[in-house]
N, C-alpha and C positions, 0 to 999 in steps of 0.2 A: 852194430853196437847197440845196446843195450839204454833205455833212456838215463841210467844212473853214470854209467861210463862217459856217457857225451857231455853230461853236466859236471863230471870230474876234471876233464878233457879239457874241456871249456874252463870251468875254473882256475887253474893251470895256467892257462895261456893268459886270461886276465891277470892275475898273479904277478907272472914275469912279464907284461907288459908295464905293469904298476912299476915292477922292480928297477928293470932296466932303461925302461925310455919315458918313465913318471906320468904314463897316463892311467888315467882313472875311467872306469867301466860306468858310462854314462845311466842313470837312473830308467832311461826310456826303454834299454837297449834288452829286447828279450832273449830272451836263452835259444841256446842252438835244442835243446831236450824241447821247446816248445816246437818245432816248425816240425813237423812229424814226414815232412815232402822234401825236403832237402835234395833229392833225385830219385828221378823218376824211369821210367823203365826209355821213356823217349827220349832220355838225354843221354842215352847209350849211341844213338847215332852220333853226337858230336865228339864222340872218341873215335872214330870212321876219318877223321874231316883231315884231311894234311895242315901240317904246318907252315906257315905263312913267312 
């Protein structure tokens, strides 16, 4: 995805959290478009891992 898409994404889901369950998107709280590591090639191993 695309950093414009993740920021839509994400706004969206802020959105209908607003809408439906009346919480509001805390001023501190950074953007998913900021964290550019989100997954990494080593968290591919924990798709490997059985279910518990």
């Amino acid at each position: 995805m695309r950093h414009a898409e993740v920021e839509a994404a994400e706004d969206e889901l802020w959105r209908l959290r607003q809408e439906l369950l009346g919480l509001v998107r805390p001023l501190w709280a950074p953007g998913a478009g900021l964290v550019a590591y989100w997954f990494s090639d080593e968290d591919a191993a924990y798709d490997e891992l059985p279910a518990s």
